[in-house]
C-alpha positions in Angstrom: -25.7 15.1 7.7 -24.5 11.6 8.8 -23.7 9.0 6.3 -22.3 6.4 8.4 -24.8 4.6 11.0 -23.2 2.3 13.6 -26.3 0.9 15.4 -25.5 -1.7 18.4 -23.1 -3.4 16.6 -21.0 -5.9 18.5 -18.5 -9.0 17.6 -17.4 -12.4 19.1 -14.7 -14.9 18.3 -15.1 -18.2 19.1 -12.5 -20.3 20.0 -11.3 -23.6 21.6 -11.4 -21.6 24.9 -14.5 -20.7 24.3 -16.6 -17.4 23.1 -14.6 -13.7 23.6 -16.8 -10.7 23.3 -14.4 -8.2 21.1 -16.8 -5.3 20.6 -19.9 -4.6 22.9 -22.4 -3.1 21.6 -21.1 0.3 20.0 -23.1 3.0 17.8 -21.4 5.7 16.1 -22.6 8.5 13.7 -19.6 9.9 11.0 -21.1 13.1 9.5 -20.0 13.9 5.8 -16.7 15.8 5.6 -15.9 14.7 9.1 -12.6 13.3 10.1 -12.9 11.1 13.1 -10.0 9.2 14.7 -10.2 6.1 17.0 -8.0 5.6 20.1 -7.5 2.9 22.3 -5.4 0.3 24.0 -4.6 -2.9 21.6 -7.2 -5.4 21.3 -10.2 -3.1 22.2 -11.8 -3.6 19.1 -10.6 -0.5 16.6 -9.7 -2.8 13.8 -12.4 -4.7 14.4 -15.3 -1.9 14.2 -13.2 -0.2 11.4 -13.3 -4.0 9.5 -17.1 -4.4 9.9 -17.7 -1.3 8.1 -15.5 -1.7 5.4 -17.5 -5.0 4.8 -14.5 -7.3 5.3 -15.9 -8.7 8.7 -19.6 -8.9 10.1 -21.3 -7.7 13.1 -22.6 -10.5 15.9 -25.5 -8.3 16.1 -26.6 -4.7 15.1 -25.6 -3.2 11.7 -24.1 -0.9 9.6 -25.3 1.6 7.4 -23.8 4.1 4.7 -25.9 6.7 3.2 -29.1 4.7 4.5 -27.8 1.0 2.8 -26.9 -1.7 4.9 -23.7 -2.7 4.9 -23.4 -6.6 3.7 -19.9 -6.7 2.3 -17.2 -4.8 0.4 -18.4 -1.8 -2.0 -16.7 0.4 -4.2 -18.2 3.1 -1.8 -15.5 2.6 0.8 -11.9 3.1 0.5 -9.7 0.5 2.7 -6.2 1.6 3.2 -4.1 -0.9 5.7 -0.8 -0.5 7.9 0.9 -2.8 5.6 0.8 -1.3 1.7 -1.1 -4.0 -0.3 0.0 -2.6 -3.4 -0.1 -5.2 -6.5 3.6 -5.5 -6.4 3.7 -6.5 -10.7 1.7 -3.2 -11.6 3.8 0.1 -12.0 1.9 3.3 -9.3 -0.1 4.2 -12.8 -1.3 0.9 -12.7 -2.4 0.2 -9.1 -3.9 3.2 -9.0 -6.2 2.9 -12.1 -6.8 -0.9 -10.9 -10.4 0.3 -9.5 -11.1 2.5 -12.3 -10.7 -0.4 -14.3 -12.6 -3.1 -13.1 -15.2 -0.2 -13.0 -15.4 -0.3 -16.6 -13.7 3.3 -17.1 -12.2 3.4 -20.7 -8.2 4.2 -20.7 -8.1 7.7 -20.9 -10.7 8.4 -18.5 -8.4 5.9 -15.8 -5.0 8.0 -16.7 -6.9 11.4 -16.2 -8.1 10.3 -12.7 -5.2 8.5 -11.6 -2.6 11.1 -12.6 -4.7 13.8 -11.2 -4.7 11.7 -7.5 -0.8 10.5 -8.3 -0.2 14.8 -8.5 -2.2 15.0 -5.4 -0.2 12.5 -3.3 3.3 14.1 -4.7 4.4 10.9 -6.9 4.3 12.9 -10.0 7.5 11.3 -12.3 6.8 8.2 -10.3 3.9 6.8 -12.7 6.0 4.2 -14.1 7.9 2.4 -11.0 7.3 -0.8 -9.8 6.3 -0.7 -5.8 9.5 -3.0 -5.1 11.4 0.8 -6.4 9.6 2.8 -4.2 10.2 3.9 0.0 7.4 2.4 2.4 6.3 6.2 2.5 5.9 6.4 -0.8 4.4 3.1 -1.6 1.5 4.4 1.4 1.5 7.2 -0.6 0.2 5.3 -4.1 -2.0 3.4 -1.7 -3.5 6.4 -0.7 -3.9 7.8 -4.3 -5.6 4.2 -5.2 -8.3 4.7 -2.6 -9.5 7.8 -3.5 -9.3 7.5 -7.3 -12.2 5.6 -6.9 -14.0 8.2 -5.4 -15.3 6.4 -2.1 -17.7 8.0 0.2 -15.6 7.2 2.7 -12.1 6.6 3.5 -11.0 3.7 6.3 -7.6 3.5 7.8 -6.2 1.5 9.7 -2.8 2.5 11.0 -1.9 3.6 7.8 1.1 5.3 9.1 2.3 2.6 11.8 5.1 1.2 9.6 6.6 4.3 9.1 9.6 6.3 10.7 8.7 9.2 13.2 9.8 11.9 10.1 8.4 10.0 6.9 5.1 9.2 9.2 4.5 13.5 10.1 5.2 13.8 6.9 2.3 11.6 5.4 -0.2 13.5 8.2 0.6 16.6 6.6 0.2 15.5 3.0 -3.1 13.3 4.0 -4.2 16.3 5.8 -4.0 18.9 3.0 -5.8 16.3 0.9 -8.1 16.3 3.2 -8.9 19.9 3.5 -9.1 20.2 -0.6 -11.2 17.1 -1.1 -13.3 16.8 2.5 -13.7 13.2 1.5 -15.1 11.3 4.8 -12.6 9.4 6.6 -12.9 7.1 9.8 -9.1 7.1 10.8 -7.5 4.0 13.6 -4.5 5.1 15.5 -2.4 4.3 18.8 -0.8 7.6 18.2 -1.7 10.3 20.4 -0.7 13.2 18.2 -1.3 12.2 15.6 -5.3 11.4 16.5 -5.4 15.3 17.9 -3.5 16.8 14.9 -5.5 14.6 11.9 -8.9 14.7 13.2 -11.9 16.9 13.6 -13.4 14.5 16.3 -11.4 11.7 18.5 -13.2 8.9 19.7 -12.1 6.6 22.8 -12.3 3.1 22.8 -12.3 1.1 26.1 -10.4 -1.9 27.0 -11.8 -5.4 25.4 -14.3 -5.7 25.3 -14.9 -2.5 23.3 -17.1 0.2 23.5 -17.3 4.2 22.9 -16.0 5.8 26.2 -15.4 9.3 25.2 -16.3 11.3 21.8 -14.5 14.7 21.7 -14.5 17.0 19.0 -11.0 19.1 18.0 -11.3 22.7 18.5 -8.4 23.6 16.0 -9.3 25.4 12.7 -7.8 24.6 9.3 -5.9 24.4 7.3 -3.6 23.1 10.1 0.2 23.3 10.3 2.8 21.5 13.0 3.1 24.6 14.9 -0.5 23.5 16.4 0.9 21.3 18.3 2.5 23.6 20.8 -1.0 25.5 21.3 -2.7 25.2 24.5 -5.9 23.4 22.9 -3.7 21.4 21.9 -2.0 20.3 24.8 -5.1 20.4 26.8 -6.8 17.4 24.7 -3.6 15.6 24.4 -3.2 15.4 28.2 -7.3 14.1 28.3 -7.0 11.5 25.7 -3.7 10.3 27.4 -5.0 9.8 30.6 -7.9 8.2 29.4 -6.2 5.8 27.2 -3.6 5.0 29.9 -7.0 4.2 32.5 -8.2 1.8 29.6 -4.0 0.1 29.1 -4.0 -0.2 33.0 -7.6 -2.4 32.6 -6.7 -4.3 29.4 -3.1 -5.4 31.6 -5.0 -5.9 34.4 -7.4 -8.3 32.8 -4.8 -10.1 31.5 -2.6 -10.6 34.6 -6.2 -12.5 36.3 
């Protein structure tokens, strides 16, 4: 069953130069439990699309819908977790991850329940009571992670929520995100420039062309779970890698091009 709707939904800037057309019209159906990455070269549009349905940005035209609802701004229904780790930097992990809960209403002991059970989850466990200045970028992307699904979101939106990291900390995080993942089959609509780590994260990768930005290619990942490294040396593997590379590449050779006119 779908849950998220994308229907013709476009965006322009205006500037002094005049209007840019970031996102042509796109649709897009996420089913429940699906995973779905987004490729594409910078400036198609990902963080754009990924903005409008987290409510933080609106459509030129066409609309968004979750669970049948039109999207009209932020909701509690959908988890936002950015590159950078926009944790409250005066609240300890315990804190910024009950900080939903909270202005939910939940009484105390309900918050500490959930929040340690997601603190647990993300491997922060003795970790309740630090400050995010105390903790590694991993692990303050780690508490960010526990924040957004303490307040059990229909969906989860990321954008480039591993971009900051280094090359070991970052597989690392896909693994643990992954597993979570797997256990909790919360829905998550997942922005990436990463190749590998589009293939090895998602159940379906989707293509986004050169600005202005559309839908070029929507391929689902043939790879069972629970999923380990090793996958990455399997054919199927390999086979989508080397697709989605050369189809990203044609859309980084038209995004250069159009900026060299």
């Amino acid at each position: 069953m779908n849950i998220l709707s994308v229907r013709g939904v476009s965006r322009s800037f205006r500037s002094s130069q005049g209007e840019t057309l970031a996102l042509q019209a796109t649709d897009l159906q996420v089913a429940e439990n699906d995973f779905v990455t987004i490729l594409g070269p910078s400036g198609c549009g990902k963080s754009t699309l990924l903005r409008i349905v987290a409510g933080l940005d609106h459509p030129t035209s066409g609309e968004v819908q979750l669970d049948g609802r039109r999207i009209e701004g932020p909701g509690a229904d959908r988890g936002m977790v950015f590159q950078s780790y926009t944790l409250f930097p005066w609240l300890t992990v315990l804190d910024n991850v009950c900080f939903g809960l909270r202005e939910r209403g939940l009484a105390r002991e309900e918050q500490l329940q959930v929040a340690n059970g997601f603190i647990a989850k993300v491997g922060l466990r003795g970790f309740e009571n630090h400050f995010p200045k105390q903790l590694s970028g991993g692990m303050q992307q780690r508490t960010a992670i526990a924040r957004a699904l303490a307040n059990g979101p229909r969906i989860l939106l990321m954008d480039e929520p591993f971009g900051a990291l280094d090359h070991q900390t970052r597989e690392l995080m896909q693994e643990l995100l992954l597993g979570i993942w797997e256990a909790e089959r919360k829905t998550v609509l997942f922005v990436t420039h990463d190749i590998d780590e589009a293939v090895f994260m998602g159940s379906r990768v989707v293509v986004m062309s050169a600005r202005p930005g559309r839908i070029k290619l929507d391929r689902p990942v043939a790879i069972a779970h629970p999923r380990h490294y090793s996958v990455k040396t399997t054919p199927a593997f390999s086979e989508l890698k080397a697709e989605l590379t050369e189809q990203v590449r044609v859309e980084v050779r038209a995004a250069q091009a159009a900026a060299a006119r």
